[in-house]
N, C-alpha and C positions, 0 to 999 in steps of 0.2 A: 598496391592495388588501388586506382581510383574507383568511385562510388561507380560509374559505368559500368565495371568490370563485378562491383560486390553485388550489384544489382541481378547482373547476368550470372553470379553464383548464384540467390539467392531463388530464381526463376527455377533453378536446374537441379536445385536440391528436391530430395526427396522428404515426406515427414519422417524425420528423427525422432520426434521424443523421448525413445525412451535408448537413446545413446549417448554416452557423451558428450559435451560440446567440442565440438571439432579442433584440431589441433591446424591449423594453417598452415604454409613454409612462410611465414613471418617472422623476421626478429632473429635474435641468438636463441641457438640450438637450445642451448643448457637453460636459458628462461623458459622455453617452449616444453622441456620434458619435467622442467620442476611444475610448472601450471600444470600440465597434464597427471600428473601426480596429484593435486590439489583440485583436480574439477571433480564437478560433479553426475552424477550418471543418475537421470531423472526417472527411471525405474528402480531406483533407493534413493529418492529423494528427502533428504533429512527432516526428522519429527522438526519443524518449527515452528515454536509457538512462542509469542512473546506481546509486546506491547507498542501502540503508536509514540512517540516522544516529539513534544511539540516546539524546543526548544528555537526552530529554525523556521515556524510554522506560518508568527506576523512579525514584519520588521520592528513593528513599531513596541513591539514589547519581546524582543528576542534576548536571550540568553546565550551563556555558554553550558554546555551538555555536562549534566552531571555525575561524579563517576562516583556517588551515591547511588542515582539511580540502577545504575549497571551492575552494582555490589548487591543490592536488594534485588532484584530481579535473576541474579545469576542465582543467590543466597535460595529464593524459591523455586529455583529449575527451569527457569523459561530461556529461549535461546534464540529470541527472534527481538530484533529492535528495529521498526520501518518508522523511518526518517522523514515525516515530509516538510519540504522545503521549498518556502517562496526566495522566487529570483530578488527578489528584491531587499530579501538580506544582504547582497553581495553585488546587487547591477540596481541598477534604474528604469522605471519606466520610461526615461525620458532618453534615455543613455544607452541601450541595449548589452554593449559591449565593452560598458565599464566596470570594473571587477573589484572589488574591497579585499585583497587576500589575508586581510588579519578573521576576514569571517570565514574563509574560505579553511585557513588554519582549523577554527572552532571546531568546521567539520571532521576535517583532520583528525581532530582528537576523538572524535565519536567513533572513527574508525578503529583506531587504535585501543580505544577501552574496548571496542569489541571483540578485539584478540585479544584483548588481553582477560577477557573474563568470557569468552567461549558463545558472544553472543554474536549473530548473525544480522550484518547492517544491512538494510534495504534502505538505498537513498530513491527518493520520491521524487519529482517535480511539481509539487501540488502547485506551484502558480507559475507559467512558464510563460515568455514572448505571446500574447496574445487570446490567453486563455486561463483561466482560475473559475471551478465551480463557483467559489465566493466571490458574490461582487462586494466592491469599494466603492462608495460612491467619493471618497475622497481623491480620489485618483483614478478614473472610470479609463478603462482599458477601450480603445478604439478602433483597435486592429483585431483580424480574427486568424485566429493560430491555423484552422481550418478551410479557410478561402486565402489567404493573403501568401506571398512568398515571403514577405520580410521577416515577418516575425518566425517563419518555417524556418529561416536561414538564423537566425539569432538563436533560436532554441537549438538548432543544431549545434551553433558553435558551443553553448553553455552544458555540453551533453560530450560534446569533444574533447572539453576542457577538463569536465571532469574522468574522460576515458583516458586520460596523457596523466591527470593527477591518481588514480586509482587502481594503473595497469598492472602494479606489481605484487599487487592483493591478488586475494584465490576466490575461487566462487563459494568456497567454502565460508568465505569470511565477509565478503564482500558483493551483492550485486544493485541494478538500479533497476529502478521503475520508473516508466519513460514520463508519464502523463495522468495525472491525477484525476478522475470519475472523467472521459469523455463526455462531451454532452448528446443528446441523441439524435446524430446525423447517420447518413447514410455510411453502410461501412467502406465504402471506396474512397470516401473524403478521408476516413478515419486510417485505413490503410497506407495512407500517400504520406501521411503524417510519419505512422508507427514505421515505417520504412525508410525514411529519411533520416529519422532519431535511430535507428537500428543502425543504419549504414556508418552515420557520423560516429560514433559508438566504433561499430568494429574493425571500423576503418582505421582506427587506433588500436582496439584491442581486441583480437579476431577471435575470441570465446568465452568474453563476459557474458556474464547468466544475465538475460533480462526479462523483469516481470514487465506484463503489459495488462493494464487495468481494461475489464472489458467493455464493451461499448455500453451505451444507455448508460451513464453514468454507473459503470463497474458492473453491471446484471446480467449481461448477456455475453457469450463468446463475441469474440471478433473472428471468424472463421476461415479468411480470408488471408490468415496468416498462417495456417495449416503446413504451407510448406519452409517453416523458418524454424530451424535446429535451435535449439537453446531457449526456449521460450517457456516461461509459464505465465497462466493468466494467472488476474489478481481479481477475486470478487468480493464481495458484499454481503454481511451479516445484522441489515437493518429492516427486516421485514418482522413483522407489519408494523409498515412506517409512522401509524397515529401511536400507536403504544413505544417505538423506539425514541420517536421525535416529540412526542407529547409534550407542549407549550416552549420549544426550539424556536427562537426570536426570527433563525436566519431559514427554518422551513418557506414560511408566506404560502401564499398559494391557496391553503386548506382551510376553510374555517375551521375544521375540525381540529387542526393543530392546536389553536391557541381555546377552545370556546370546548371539546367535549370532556363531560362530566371524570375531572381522576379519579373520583372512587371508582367508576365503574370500567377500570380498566385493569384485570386481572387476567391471570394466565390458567386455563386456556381463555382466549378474547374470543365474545361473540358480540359484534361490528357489522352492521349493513345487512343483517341475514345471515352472515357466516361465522361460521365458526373458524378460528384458526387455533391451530393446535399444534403441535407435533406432523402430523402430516401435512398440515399449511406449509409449515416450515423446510420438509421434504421438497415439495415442489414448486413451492418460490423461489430456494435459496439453493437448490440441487439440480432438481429436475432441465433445471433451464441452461443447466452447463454441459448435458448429457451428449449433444454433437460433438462436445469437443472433447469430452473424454470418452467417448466412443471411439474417437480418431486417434485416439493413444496419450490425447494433451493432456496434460497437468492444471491444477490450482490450489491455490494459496488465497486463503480468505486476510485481503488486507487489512480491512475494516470492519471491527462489530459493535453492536454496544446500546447501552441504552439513556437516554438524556437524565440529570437528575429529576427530573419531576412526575415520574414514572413511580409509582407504588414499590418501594424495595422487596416484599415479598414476590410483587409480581414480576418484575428484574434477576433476582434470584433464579426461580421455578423456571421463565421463560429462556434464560441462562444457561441453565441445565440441560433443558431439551435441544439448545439450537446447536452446542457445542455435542451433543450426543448425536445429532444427524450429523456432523460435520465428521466423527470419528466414525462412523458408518465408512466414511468414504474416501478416508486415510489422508483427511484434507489439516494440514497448518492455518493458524488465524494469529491475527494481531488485534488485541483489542486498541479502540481507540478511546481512551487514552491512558497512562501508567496513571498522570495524577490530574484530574480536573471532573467535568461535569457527566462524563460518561466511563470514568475509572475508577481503581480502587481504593485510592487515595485523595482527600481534600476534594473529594466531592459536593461539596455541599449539598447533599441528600440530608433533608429533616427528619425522616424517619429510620437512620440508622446507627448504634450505638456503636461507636467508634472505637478504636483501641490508640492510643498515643504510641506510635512506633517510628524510631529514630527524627522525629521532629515532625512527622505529618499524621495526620487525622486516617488510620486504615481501616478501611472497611474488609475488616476480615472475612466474613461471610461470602462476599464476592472472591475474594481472593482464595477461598476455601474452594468453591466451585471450579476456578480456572485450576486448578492445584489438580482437582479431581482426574481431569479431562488431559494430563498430559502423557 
């Protein structure tokens, strides 16, 4: 089937969500009934919850994936590991279509310890052809993933590559997320995009599950994608942004970020006049998805968390509440991240009394809460 033709499936379908992903006349019989055997049916969409892992995150300081990490995370019950991954572990800015397959393996392996220890891999694209929420000034990106066709065509093919290296996995074990926090354009720009990555995708493998981060970088539905089977959105667990980002180098923008007072940032926060609370949190981080799950869509909170410079009591408290409105609404989340500034491990949080566990610094208390909420 060429993209012409997936295009004109994809017009003509009705909303699915809560069916199966479709089984296609693609391929051998006997792969196509073992997959369907192994999908997933997004009206028992699996409890997942688990952690971001950043191993594949900056080239310039990447890793191979730890399958410690996978041992202790399984060891605690969680069963969610989202992957996200700059291209540039594996390609070039300069090079588009140049590929390092010894990195490409490393990924490999993250797939595999996740069958092998029952965690569920979300690979991400957090810096694709022509778009990364994070800028580099080392390497300033000049192309736009969302105006330009080159870099449209590049990310396709790196999403291709990966649907030809991934096709034999189940959705059980395996899906991707196409584009990491959009930036906030219109959603038509943002559609041409998510539909091009979809196509190249199932045009290889005609029922991988894919998450789609929502517009406004991850806040809002993309709605516009209503009539595409197998989809769930992915949103966002960082509101209110001065208490979650509170003195984050790479916010800018705010004075507030780096300049308001941290004592005075406790949970519930009262900020500008407001109060935010518990039902702040409702309708920041809820409320705002209610078209789309009004329409029968799905989500999965990819990202939550809090920066280390945030008061640990009030991280805690504020922890409690957000993941309490999320189980309200039968919603999975992925904290970002297992071990660094906004996880539960080697934090460098000053105010919390650590416990030395298999070689890292655990903040158990955090770990307590997430434990709670599964």
């Amino acid at each position: 089937m060429n993209r012409r033709d997936f295009l004109n499936l994809l017009g003509a379908s009705t909303f699915t969500m809560g069916m199966t992903l479709p089984e296609y006349e693609w391929g051998n019989e006997a792969k196509a009934n073992r997959r369907k055997k192994n999908n997933i049916d997004l009206n028992k969409l699996p409890d997942w919850k688990g952690f971001n892992l950043l191993n594949k995150f900056q080239p310039y300081r990447q890793s191979a994936y730890d399958e410690k990490d996978f041992e202790m995370m399984a060891e605690w019950g969680f069963n969610f590991a989202r992957l996200p991954l700059s291209y540039w572990c594996w390609s070039k800015e300069t090079d588009w279509y140049s590929v390092d397959e010894k990195v490409l393996k490393d990924i490999d392996r993250a797939a595999e310890l996740g069958k092998q220890y029952k965690i569920h891999i979300n690979l991400n694209f957090h810096r694709a052809p022509g778009y990364c929420i994070n800028k580099d000034d080392s390497q300033p990106v000049t192309t736009n993933l969302f105006e330009d066709e080159a870099p449209l065509e590049a990310c396709a093919f790196h999403w291709k590559l990966f649907a030809e290296r991934y096709k034999e996995y189940s959705n059980k074990d395996v899906s991707f997320n196409l584009i990491n926090e959009a930036p906030s354009i219109e959603a038509e720009k943002y559609d041409k995009v998510a539909r091009r990555l979809i196509s190249a995708i199932r045009d290889v493998d005609s029922d991988r599950l894919i998450f789609v981060d929502g517009k406004d970088v991850g806040t809002q539905p993309l709605m516009t994608i209503t009539d595409i089977p197998g989809i769930i959105q992915s949103g966002r667990g960082y509101q209110p942004f001065l208490l979650t980002h509170l003195r984050a180098s790479w916010a800018g923008g705010w004075s507030a970020i780096q300049e308001y007072p941290i004592e005075k940032v406790t949970w519930p926060f009262e900020f500008d006049g407001k109060i935010h609370d518990k039902d702040f949190l409702r309708e920041a981080s809820v409320n705002t998805w209610k078209p789309w799950t009004e329409a029968g869509g799905k989500v999965h909170i990819g990202e939550m968390g809090c920066h280390n410079f945030t008061p640990h009591a009030t991280v805690i408290a504020w922890l409690d509440d957000l993941l309490s409105v999320f189980a309200e609404q039968g919603w999975g989340w992925s904290l970002w991240n297992l071990s660094g500034s906004f996880g539960i491990m080697d934090s460098g949080r000053k105010d919390v009394k650590y416990e030395d566990y298999k070689g890292h610094k655990l903040d158990r208390q955090m770990l307590e809460v997430l434990k709670k909420h599964l």
